[in-house]
N, C-alpha and C positions, 0 to 999 in steps of 0.2 A: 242096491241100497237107495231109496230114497231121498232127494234132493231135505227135504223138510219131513217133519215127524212130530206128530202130535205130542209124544208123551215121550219121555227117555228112558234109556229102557231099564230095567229095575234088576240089581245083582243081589242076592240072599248070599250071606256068608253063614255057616254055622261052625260054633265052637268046640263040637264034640257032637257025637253021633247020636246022643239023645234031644239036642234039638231038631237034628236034621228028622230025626221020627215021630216028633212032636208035630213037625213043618208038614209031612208027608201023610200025617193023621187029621192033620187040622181042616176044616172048612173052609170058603174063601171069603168068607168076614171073619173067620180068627186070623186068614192068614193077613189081612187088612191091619189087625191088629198088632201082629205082630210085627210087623215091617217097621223100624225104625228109620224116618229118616236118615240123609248123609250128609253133615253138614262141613261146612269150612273147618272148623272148630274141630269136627273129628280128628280128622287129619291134625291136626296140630298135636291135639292130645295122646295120641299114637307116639309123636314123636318126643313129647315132653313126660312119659308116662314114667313115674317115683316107683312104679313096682318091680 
């Protein structure tokens, strides 16, 4: 492993097996697009989540 690293490295989570085939169909500017950031905030909202 690397002391240093340009970029960190990027985890895809999917919620059901039709995105993961969406993901595995898609180009790699859709898949650009798709990619949500992960922010502080997520996390939070995970934990505070009314659903």
């Amino acid at each position: 492993m690397p002391l240093f690293i340009d970029n960190p490295p990027q985890v895809v989570v999917f919620k059901n097996e039709k995105e993961k085939k969406e993901w595995d169909e898609a180009s790699d500017e859709e898949k650009q697009r798709l990619v949500k950031p992960y922010t502080f905030k997520d996390g939070l909202d995970i934990l505070f989540d009314e659903n």
